[in-house]
C-alpha positions in Angstrom: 0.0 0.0 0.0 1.5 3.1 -1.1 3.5 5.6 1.8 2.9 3.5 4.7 5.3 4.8 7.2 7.4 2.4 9.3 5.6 1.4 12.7 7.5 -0.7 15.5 3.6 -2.3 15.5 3.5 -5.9 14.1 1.6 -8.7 14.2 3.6 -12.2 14.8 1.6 -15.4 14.7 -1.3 -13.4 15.4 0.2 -11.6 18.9 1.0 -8.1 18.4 4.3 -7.3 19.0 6.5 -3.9 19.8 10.2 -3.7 18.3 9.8 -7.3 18.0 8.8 -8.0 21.7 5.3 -9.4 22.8 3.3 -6.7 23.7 1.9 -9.1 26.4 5.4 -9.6 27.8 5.6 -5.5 27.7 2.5 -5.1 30.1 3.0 -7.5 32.6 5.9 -5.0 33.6 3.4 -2.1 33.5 -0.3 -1.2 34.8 -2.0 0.3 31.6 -3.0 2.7 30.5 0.6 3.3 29.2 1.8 5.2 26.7 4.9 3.1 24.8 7.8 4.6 22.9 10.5 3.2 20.4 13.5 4.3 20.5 14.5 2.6 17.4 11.5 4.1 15.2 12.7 8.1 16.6 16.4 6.8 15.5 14.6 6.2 12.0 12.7 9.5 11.8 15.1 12.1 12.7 17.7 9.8 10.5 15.3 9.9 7.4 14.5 13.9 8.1 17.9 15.1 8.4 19.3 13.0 6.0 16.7 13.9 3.2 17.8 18.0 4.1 21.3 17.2 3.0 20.0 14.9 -0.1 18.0 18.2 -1.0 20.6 20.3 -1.0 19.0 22.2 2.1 21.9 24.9 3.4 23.7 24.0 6.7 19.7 21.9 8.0 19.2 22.7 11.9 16.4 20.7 13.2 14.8 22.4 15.6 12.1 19.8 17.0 8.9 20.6 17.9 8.8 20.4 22.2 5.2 20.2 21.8 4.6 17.3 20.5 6.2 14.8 23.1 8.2 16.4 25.7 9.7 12.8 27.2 12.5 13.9 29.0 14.3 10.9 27.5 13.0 11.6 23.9 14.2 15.5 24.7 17.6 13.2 25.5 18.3 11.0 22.5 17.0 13.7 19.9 19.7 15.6 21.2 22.0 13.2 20.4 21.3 12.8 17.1 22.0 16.3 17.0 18.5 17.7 17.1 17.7 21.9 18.4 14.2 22.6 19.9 11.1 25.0 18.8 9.7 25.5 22.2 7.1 27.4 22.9 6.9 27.6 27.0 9.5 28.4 29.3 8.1 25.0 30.8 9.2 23.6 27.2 12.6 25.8 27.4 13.6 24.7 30.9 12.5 20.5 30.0 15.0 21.4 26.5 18.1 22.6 28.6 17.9 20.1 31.1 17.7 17.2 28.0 21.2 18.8 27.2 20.3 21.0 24.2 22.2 23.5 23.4 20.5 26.7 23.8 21.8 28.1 20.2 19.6 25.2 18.8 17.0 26.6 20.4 13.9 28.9 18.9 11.1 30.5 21.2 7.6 30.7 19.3 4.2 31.7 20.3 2.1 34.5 20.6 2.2 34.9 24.4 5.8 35.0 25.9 5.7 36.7 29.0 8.8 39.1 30.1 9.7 36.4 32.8 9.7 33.8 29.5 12.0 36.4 27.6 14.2 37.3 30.6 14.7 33.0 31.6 15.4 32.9 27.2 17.7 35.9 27.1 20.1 34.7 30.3 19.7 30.5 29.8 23.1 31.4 28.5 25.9 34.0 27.5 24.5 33.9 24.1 20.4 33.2 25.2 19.1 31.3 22.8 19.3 31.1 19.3 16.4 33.2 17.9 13.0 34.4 20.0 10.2 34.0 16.8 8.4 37.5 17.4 5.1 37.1 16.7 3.6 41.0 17.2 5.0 44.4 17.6 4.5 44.4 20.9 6.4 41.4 21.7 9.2 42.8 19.8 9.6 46.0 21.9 9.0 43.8 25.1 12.5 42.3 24.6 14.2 44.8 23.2 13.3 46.8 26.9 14.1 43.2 29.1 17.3 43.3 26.8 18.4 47.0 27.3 17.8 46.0 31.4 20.4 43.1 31.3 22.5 45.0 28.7 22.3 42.3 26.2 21.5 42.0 22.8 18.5 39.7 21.7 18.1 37.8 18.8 15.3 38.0 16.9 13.3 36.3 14.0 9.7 37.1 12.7 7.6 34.9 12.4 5.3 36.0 9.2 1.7 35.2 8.5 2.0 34.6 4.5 -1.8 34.4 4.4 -2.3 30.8 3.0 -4.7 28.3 3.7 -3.4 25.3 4.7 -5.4 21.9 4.0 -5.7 20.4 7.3 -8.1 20.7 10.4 -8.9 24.2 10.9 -8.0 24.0 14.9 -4.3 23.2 13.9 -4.4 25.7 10.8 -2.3 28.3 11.6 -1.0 30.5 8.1 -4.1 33.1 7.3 -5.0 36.1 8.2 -7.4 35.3 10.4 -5.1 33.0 12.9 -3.6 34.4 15.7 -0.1 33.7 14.3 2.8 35.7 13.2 2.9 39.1 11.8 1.4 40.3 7.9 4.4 41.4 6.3 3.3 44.7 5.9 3.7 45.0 9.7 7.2 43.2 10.0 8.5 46.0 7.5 6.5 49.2 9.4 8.5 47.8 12.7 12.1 47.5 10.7 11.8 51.0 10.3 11.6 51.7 13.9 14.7 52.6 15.5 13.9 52.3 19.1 12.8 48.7 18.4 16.1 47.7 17.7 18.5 49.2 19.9 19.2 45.7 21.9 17.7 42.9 19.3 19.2 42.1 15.9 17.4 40.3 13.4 18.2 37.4 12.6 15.9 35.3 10.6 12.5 35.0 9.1 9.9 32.0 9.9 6.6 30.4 9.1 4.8 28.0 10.5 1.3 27.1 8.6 -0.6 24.4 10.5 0.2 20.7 11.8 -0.8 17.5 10.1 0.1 19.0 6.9 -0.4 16.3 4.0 -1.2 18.9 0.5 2.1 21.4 0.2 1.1 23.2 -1.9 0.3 25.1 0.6 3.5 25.2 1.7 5.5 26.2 -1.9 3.0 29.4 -1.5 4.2 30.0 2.4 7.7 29.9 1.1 7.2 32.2 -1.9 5.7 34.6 0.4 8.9 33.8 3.0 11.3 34.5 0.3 10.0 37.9 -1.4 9.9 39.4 2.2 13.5 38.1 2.8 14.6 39.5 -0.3 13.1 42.7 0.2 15.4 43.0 3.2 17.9 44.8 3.1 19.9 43.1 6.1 22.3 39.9 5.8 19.6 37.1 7.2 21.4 34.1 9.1 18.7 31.7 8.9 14.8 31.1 7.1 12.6 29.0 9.6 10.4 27.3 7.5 8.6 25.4 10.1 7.4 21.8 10.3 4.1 20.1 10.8 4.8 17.5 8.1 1.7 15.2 8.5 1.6 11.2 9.0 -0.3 8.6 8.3 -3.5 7.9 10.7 -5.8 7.1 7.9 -6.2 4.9 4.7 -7.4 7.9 3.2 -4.4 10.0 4.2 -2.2 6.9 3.4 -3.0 7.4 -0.4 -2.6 11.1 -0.7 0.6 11.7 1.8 3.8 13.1 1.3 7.1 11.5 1.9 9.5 13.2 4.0 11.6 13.0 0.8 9.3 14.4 -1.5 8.7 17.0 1.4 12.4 18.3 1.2 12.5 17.9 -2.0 9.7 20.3 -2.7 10.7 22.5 0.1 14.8 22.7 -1.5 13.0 23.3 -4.9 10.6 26.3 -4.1 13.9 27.7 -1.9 15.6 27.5 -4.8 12.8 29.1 -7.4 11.8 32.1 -5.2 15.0 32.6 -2.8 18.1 30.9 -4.0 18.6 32.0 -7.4 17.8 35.4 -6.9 20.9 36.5 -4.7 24.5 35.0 -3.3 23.3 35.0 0.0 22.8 31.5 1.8 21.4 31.7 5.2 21.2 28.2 6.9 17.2 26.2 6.7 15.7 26.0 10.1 12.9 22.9 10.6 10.3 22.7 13.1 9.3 18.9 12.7 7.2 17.5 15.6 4.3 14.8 14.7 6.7 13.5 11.7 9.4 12.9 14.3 7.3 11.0 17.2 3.5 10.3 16.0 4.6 6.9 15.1 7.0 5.8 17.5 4.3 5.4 20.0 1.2 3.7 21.1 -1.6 4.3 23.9 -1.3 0.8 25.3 -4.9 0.4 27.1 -6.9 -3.1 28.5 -10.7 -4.1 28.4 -12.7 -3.3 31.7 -16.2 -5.0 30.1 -18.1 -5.1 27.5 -21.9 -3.6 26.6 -24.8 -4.6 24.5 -27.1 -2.2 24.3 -30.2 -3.2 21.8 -28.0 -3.4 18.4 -25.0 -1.4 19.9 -22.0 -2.8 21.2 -19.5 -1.1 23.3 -15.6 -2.2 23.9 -14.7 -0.1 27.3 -11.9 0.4 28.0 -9.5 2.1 30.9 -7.6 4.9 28.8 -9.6 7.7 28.5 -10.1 10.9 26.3 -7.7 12.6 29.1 -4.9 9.8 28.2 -5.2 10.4 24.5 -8.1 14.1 23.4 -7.5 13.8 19.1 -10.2 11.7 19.2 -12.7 13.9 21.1 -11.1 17.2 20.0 -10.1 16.9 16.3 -12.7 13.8 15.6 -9.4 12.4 14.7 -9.1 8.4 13.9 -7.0 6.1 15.4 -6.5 2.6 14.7 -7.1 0.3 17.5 -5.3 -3.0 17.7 -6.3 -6.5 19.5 -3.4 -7.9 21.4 -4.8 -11.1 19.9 -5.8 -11.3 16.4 -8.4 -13.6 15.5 -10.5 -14.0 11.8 -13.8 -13.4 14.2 -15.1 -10.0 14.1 -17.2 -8.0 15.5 -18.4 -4.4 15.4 -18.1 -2.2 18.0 -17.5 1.2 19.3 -14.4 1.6 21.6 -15.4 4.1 24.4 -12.8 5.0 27.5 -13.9 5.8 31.3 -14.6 9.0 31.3 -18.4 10.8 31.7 -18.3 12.4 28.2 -20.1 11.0 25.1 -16.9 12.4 23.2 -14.9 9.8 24.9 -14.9 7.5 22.3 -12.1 6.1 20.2 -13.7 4.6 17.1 -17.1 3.8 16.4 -18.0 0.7 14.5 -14.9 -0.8 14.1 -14.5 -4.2 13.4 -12.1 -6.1 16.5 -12.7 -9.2 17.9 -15.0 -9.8 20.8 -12.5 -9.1 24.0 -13.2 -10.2 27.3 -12.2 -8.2 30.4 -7.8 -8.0 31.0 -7.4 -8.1 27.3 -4.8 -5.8 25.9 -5.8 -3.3 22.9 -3.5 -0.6 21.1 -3.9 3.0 20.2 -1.7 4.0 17.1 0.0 6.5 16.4 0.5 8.3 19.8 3.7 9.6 20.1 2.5 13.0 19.0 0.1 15.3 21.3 -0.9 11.9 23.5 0.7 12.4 26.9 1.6 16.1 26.2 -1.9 17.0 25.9 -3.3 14.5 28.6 -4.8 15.9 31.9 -6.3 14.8 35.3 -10.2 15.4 34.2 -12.4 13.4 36.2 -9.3 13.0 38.8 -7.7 10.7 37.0 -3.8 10.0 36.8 -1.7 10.8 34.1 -0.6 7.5 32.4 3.0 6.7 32.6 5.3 6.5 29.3 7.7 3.7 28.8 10.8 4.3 26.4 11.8 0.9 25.1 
């Protein structure tokens, strides 16, 4: 089947297995719900990404990886020794970054609400701060050039632009038009470059967009980048880096299966449009910076949950299940799909809607899906939950956070 990503998910005899290890033999270790890891499928992603930048022909890559996405303290670890920066976006993000060993000149600050105790932490985390704050309004922009004039340093400084596109992808994760919250127009981002007092302790540095997550049509992207490039052009200032964000999308459907973008075809369209609108239109050759997040993680983990009963209700049929919408929200949030996994295969099917614990009706993983009929104890997994599982899980209903396990 055409671009199915690699998965550490297989099927051996008819027992699911994880990097080649029962999954049964995994969870007698561990109470579920569990979110599980592989360290081996991160090693192939980050691998595969960076490589494909140098393939490309992408200037000096630095991959600055999205914090958000799965901030596992030993994820933050081993993507830093592969050689991976961070695009964090809390100093909560920042601090979890540092400590994971990251250098902070691999290190890019976005979103639209950094406080001046964020900017101040960013601007002393080391002699240098850290590598570029992405200023996403005016205001932010004078904020740290005043914090920086105070410690008598010198701030650098990247804007983020709003190139006014319309990315094709869920319209909560959409974050490239006008209407967003995002960035600056670039009518604004020139307007403040002519502003001396903005600039007495920042120095620009870069440029950056970011157009939405789960990204699987670039066009979208080519247009983000044309937009990038005429405004970096227009500059007259010697740019060390363009951002051009991340948010490369994976697999979670069939439909999405047959219309996805490899992360080769990804670079290669990204090093082709660089070229076309940037590179062949001056002898300057600042460095390309990458935001990835879901591409790096989403399939290196899995929602590991058992059966607490089953329901028959007239003709419906419900699979419960301990993991709940606060262990894993895309479901409930994005009406996102999931494939769920038996432990156990078996050629007898059923259908049935998986539903977690918790008193919502949006608590619901899949709804007539075809699984076996599983008795109470029995194991299922949640793809694809590497990406925005245990980062965006929460205590609702008093529940505990599920532990992670990095194989």
């Amino acid at each position: 089947m055409k671009n199915i990503l690699p998965t550490p998910l297989q099927y051996k005899k008819n027992s699911l297995t994880f990097d080649g290890i029962a999954l049964d033999k995994i969870a007698k270790k561990h109470s579920t719900p569990f979110y599980l890891y592989s360290k081996k499928t991160l090693d192939l992603y980050y691998k595969t990404f960076f490589k494909a930048a140098v393939t490309h022909e992408i200037p000096s890559p630095l991959v600055c990886y999205a914090v958000k996405a799965n901030s596992n303290s030993e994820v933050l670890g081993h993507l830093n020794k592969l050689g991976s920066g961070a695009d964090v976006v809390s100093i909560g993000e920042l601090k979890k970054a540092l400590k994971a060993g990251i250098d902070p000149q691999k290190i890019v600050f976005s979103g639209v609400a950094k406080t001046a105790s964020e900017i101040l932490f960013a601007l002393k985390c080391s002699k240098r701060g850290i590598y570029s704050f992405n200023v996403e309004s005016i205001e932010e922009l004078e904020l740290i050039n005043q914090i920086a004039l105070k410690e008598k340093r010198i701030a650098r400084v990247a804007f983020r632009l709003n190139p006014q596109v319309n990315a094709k992808t869920h319209k909560h994760i959409s974050t490239g038009n006008k209407t967003h919250k995002f960035g600056l127009l670039k009518s604004d981002i020139i307007e403040a470059l002519a502003v001396p007092s903005f600039w007495t302790h920042t120095t620009l540095v870069g440029l950056s967009i970011h157009i939405g997550s789960q990204l699987t049509d670039l066009k979208a992207t080519v247009s983000a980048i044309k937009e990038l490039s005429t405004l970096a052009l227009g500059i007259d200032i010697p740019l060390e880096f363009l951002d051009v964000g991340g948010g490369l999308g994976i697999d979670y459907t069939q439909a999405e299966r047959a219309k996805l973008a490899s992360i080769d075809t990804y670079m290669k369209t990204v090093s082709e449009a660089l070229h076309k609108y940037y590179y062949s239109k001056t002898e300057h050759t600042p460095r390309i910076v990458f935001e990835p997040g879901r591409i790096l993680v989403g399939k290196m983990g899995v929602l590991v949950s058992s059966v607490v009963r089953t329901k028959t209700s007239d003709n419906c049929h419900f699979t419960i299940i301990d993991a709940g919408m606060n262990d894993l929200i895309r479901p409930a949030l994005y009406e996102a799909h999931h494939d769920v996994l038996p432990a156990t295969k078996s050629a007898k099917l059923i259908i049935t809607d998986i539903v977690g614990p918790i008193c919502e009706t949006s608590d619901c993983f899949g709804t007539k899906r075809k699984l076996p009929s599983l008795k109470a104890g029995e194991l299922v997994v949640i793809d694809n939950a590497g990406a925005y599982g245990h980062t965006m899980a929460s205590h609702y209903n008093e529940r505990k956070i599920a532990n992670e396990i990095f194989l």
